[in-house]
C-alpha positions in Angstrom: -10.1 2.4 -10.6 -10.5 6.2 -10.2 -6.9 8.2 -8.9 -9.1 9.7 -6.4 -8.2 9.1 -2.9 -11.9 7.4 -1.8 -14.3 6.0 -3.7 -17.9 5.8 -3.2 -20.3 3.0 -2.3 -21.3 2.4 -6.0 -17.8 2.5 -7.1 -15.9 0.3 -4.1 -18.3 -2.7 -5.5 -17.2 -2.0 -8.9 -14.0 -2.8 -8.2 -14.0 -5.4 -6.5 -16.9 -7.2 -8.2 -19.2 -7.2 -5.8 -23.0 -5.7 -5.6 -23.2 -2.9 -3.0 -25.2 -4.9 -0.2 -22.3 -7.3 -0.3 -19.8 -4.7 0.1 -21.9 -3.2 3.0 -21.8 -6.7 4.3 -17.9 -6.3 3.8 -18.0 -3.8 6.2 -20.0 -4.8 8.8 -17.8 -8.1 8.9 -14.7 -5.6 9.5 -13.4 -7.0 6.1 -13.5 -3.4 4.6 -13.8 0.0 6.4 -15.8 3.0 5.3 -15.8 7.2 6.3 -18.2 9.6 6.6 -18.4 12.1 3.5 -18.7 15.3 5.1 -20.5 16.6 2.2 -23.0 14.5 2.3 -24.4 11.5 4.4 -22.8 8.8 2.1 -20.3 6.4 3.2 -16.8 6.7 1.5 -14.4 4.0 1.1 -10.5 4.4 0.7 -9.0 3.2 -2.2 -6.3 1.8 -1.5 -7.8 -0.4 0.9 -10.3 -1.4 -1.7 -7.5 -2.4 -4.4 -5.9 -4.4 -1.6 -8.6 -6.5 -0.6 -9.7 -6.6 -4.4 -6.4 -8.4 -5.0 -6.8 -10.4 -2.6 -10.2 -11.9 -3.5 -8.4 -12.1 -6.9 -5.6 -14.3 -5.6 -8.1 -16.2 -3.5 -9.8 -17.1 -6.9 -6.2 -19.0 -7.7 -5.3 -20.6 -5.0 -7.2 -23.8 -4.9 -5.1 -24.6 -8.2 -1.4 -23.7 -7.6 -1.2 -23.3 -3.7 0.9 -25.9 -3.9 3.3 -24.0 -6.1 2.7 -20.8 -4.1 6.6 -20.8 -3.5 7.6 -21.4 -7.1 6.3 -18.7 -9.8 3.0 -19.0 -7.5 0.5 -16.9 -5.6 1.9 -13.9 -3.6 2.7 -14.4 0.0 3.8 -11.2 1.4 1.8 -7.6 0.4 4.5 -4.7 -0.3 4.4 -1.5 -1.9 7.6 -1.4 -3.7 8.1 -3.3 -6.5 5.6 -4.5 -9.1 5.9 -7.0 -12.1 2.9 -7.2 -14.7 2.4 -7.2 -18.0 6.0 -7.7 -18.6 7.1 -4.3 -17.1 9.0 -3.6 -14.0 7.7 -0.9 -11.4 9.3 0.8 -8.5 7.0 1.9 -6.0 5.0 2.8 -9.1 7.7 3.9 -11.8 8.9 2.4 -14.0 12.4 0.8 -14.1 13.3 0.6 -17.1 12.9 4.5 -17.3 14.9 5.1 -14.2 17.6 3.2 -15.3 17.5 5.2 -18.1 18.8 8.2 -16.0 18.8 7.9 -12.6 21.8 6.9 -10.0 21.2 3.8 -7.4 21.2 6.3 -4.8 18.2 8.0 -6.2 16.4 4.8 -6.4 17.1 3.8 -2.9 15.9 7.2 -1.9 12.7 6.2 -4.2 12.3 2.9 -2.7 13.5 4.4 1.1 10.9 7.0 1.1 13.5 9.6 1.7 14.9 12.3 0.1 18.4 11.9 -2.1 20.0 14.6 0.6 19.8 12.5 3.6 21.5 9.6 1.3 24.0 11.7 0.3 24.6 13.4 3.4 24.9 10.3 5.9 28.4 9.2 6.8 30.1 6.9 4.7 31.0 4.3 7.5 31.2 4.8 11.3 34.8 2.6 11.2 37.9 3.6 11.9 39.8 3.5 7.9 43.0 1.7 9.7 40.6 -1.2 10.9 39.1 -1.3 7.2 42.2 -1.1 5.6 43.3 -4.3 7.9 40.3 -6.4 6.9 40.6 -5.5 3.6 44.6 -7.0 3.9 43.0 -10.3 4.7 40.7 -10.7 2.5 42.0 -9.0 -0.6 42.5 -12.1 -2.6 39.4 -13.4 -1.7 36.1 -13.3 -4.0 33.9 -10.0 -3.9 31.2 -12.3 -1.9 33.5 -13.8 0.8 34.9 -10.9 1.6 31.6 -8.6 2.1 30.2 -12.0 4.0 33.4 -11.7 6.2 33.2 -8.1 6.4 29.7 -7.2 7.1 29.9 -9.0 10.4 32.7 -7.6 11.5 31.8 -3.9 10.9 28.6 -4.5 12.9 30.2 -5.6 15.5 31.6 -2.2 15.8 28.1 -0.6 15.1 25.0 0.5 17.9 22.9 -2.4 17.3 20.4 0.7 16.5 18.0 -0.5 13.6 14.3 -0.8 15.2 14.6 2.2 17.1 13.0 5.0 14.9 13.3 5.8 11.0 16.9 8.1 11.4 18.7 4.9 12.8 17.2 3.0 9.8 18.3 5.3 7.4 21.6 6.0 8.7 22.5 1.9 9.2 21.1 1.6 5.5 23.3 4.3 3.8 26.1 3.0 5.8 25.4 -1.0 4.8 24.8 0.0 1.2 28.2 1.6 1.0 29.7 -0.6 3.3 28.5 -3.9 1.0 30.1 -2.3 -2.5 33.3 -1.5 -1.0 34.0 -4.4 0.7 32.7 -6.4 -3.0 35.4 -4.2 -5.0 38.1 -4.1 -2.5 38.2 -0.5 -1.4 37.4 2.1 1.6 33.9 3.0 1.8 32.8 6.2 0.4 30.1 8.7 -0.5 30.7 9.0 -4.4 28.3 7.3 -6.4 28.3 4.0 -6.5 28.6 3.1 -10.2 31.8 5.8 -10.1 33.1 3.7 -7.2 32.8 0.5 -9.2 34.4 2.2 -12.5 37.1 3.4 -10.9 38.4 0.1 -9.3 37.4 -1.7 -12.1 39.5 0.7 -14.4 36.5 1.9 -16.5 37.3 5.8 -18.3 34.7 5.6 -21.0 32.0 8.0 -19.9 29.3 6.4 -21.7 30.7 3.0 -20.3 30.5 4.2 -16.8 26.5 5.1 -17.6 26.1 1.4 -17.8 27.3 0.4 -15.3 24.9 3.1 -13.9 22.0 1.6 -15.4 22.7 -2.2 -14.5 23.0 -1.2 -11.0 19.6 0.8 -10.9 18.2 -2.7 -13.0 18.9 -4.7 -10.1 17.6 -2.7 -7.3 14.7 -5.1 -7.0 12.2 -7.7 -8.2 10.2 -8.6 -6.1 10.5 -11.3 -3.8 12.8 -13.4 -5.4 14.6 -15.7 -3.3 17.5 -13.8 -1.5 14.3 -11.3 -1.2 12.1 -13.2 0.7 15.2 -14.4 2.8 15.6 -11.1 3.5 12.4 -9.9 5.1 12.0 -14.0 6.6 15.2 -12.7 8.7 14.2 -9.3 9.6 10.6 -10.6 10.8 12.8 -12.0 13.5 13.3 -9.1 14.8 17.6 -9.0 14.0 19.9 -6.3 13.0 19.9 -5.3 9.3 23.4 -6.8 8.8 22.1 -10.1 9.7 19.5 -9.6 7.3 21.4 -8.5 4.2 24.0 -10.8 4.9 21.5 -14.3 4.6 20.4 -11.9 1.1 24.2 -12.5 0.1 24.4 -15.9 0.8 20.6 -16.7 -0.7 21.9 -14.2 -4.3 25.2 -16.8 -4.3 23.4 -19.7 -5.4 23.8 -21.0 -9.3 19.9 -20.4 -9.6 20.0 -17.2 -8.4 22.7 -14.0 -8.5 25.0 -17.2 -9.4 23.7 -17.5 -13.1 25.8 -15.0 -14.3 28.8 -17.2 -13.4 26.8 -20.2 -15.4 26.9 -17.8 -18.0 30.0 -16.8 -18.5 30.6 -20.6 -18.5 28.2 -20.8 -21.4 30.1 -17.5 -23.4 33.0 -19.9 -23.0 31.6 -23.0 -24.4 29.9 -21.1 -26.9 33.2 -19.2 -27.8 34.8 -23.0 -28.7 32.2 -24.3 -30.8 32.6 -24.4 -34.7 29.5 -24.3 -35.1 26.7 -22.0 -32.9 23.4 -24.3 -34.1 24.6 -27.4 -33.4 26.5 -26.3 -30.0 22.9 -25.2 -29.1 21.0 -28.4 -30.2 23.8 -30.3 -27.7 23.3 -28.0 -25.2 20.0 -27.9 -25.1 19.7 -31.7 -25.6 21.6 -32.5 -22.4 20.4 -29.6 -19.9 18.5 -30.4 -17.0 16.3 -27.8 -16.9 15.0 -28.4 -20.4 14.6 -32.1 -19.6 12.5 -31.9 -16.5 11.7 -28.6 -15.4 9.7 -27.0 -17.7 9.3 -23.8 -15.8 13.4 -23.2 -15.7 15.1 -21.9 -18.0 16.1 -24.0 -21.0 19.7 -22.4 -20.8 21.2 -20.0 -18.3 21.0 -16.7 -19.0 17.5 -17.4 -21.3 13.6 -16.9 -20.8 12.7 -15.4 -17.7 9.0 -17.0 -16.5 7.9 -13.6 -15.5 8.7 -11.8 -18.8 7.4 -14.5 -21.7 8.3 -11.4 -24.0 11.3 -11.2 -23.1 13.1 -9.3 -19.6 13.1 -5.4 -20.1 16.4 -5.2 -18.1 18.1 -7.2 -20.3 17.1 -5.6 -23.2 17.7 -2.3 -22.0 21.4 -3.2 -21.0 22.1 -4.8 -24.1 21.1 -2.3 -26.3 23.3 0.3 -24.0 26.0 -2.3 -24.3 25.9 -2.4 -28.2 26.4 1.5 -28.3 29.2 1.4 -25.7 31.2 -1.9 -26.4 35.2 -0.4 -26.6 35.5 -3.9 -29.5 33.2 -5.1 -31.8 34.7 -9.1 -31.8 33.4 -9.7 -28.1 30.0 -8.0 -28.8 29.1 -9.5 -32.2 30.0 -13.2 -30.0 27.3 -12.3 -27.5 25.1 -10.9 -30.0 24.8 -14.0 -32.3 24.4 -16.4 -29.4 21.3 -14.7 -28.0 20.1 -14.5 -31.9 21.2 -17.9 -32.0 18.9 -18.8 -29.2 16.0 -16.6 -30.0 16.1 -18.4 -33.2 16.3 -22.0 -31.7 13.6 -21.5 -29.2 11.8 -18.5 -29.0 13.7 -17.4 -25.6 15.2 -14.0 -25.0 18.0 -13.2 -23.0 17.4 -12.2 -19.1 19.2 -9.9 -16.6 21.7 -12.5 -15.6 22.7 -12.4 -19.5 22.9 -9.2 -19.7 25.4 -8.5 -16.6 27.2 -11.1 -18.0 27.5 -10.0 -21.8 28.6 -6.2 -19.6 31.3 -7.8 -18.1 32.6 -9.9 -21.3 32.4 -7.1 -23.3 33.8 -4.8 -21.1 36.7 -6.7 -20.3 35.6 -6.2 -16.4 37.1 -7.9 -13.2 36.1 -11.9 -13.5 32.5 -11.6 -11.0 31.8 -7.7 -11.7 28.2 -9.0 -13.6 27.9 -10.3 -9.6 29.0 -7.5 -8.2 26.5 -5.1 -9.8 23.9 -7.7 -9.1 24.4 -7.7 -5.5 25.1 -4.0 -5.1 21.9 -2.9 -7.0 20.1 -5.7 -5.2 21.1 -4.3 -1.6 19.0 -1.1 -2.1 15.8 -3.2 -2.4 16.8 -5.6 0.2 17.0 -2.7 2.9 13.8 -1.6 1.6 11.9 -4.5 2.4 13.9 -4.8 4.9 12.0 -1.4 6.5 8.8 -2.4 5.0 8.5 -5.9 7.1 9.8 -4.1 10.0 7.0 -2.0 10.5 5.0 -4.9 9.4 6.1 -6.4 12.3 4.9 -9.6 11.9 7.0 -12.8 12.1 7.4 -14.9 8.8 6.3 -18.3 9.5 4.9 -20.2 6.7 2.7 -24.0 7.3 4.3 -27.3 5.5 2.0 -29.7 4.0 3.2 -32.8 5.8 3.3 -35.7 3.1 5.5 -38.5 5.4 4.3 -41.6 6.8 1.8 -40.9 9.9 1.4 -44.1 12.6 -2.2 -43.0 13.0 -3.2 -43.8 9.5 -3.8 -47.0 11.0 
């Protein structure tokens, strides 16, 4: 597909497969839309309208076979501009991750995913809340876990906010700035602030090492997005209703809890432990493996947590990324050479490399971090892309209401 802007006649069928009376017929059946060239009396066609409908046609192609599935690992449901997984590489809004994580801060990618510039992030106030009610809250729920506190917390701090979100693109951006900060430092315990938010984390977690606090950079910017996973789609099915952003982010938190999801990492650290007890790493394996569920009967799982991630059969960039950070930043070799040999362990036994949820894991093993910081940096990053599609389905504006196949018993079958 050319990087021009609009394509002509001959080149709109090209790409979508089609001969040009067909894509005239397109036109005339308002599938497709076409401009005057000024330079000439030719028709001219956008292109990104033509890529759109060309994926389209391509999905369309699939869906008689895995409709069914369109929920699981299936067809798309939603369009969106900002995140793209293909050919085992992760883009945002055309870049790619893995290179941003490389270098950039989470606030630079939320300004990338946003559609805003870094200076109105960094510029909006940290929290519209008095720091004596914070610092009450924050009494209450100290001893709680990072999760039940921001769950408790984002309520109450809207509660106290202009119900403000639909009304133009500054109220969006200022309510996202404020939720983003508002979500990390309820998760780590502390008032909110405008310091970057990987500092924020390594400072209550007690991190010093500067190239240790660059991966905890990087892991944050790895979970900015992918896609519409679960506590993605919960996201944008909320904010079709039409509610306020901390509605919405807070189902995301609930949805990112579950063991399948954000909750893996804590099914890993399970497995770290187990592993850690075994005499001997092949065998423990061949058990494990033997008497997992998901290996048993759901083919499409993972055969461990923490292992082969259906949208990277090559293995998850993010992982390896973070895991090859970790290796050159781990403060004792013991606790890295156990996570090291387990995935080579694995990767021998089956073929399956580590995913993200491994690698947040391994950070916070390694690391010595808080118990739940491989959460923590899960939800945090994940927040950015939340409110992001979060703004994308609100000027969608279309309401979320997918058909069920019924498959029950029906009194006029006769």
């Amino acid at each position: 597909m050319p990087a021009t802007r609009y394509l002509s006649a001959d080149q709109a069928a090209e790409a979508l497969g089609i001969s040009v009376p067909t894509l005239y017929a397109y036109v005339s059946r308002g599938m497709l839309s076409s401009a005057p060239d000024a330079a000439s009396k030719r028709r001219l066609y956008d292109a990104d309208e033509v890529r759109r409908l060309a994926r389209r046609k391509a999905d369309g192609k699939r869906a008689g076979k895995v409709a069914q599935k369109v929920l699981d690992w299936g067809v798309p449901v939603l369009e969106s501009a900002i995140t793209l997984i293909a050919d085992g590489r992760l883009f945002y809004r055309g870049h790619d991750a893995i290179e941003l994580a490389r270098t950039a801060t989470l606030e630079e990618v939320a300004a990338l995913l946003w559609e805003c510039s870094e200076r109105r992030i960094a510029q909006a106030p940290a929290a519209p809340l008095a720091a004596a009610q914070w610092s009450a809250w924050l009494k209450l729920w100290g001893d709680h876990t990072p999760l039940d506190r921001a769950l408790v917390l984002l309520p109450a701090a809207a509660a106290q906010m202009p119900r403000v979100w639909a009304l133009g693109r500054d109220a969006q951006l200022d309510t996202a700035c404020t939720l983003l900060r508002l979500v990390a430092a309820a998760m780590i315990s502390a008032a909110p602030s405008n310091e970057p938010l990987h500092r924020q984390l390594a400072a209550a977690w007690g991190v010093r090492s500067r190239v240790q606090i660059n991966l905890l950079r990087a892991a944050l910017v790895a979970c900015a997005d992918h896609e519409l996973n679960a506590s993605t789609f919960t996201v944008r099915c909320i904010t079709s209703t039409g509610t306020h952003l901390f509605g919405a982010i807070a189902g995301g938190l609930a949805a990112l809890a579950g063991p399948r999801h954000g909750g893996e990492t804590t099914r890993v650290a399970a497995l770290f432990d187990e592993a850690a007890r075994a005499d001997d790493l092949d065998r423990f394996l061949a058990t494990r493996l033997a008497r997992d569920e998901h290996a048993a009967a759901q083919p499409q799982r993972p055969l461990l947590s923490g292992f082969g991630h259906p949208l990277y059969p090559a293995g998850d960039p993010r992982a390896r990324l973070l895991l090859q950070m970790l290796a050159d930043s781990a403060p004792s070799r013991a606790p890295l050479a156990a996570v090291q040999s387990l995935a080579a362990a694995m990767r021998d036994t089956t073929g399956a490399e580590p995913t993200l949820d491994y690698a947040l894991a391994a950070l916070e093993r390694v690391l010595g971090l808080p118990a739940g910081a491989a959460f923590t940096l899960f939800a945090v990053g994940r927040v950015a892309g939340w409110i992001a599609h979060a703004m994308e389905q609100t000027a969608d504006g279309g309401l979320i209401r997918p058909r069920a196949r019924y498959i029950g018993a029906y009194e006029g079958n006769g």
